[in-house]
Residue, then its C-alpha position, 0 to 999 in steps of 0.5 A: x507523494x504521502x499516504x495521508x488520504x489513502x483511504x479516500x484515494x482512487x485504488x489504482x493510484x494508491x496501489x501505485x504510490x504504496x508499489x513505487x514507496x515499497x520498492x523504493x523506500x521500505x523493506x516490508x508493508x509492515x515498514x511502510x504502515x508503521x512509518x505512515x500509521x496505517x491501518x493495514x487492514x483498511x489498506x489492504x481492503x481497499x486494493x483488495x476490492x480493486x483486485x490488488x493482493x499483496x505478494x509478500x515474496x515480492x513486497x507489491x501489490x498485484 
């Protein structure tokens, strides 16, 4: 599934795709932002107003 529209996309949704392509595809979320060009603030701002908060030790949202 692509990133295109993350920042329309239902929070839950998102927070799975980016989980599901962090574990599978990319080493970090800088990775994955990079390869999509997102901006990482917007991303993090809409999973954080859904109570997702990225665990950099874990590389997902919680």
């Amino acid at each position: 599934m692509d990133l295109n529209n993350y920042a329309t996309m239902d929070p839950v949704m998102l927070m799975s795709i980016v989980n599901m392509k962090l574990r599978d595809e990319f080493d970090s979320l800088e990775d994955l932002v990079r390869y999509y060009d997102i901006d990482t603030a917007v991303l993090c701002t809409r999973l954080e107003e859904a109570g997702f908060t990225y665990i950099e030790d874990a590389n997902q949202f919680r």
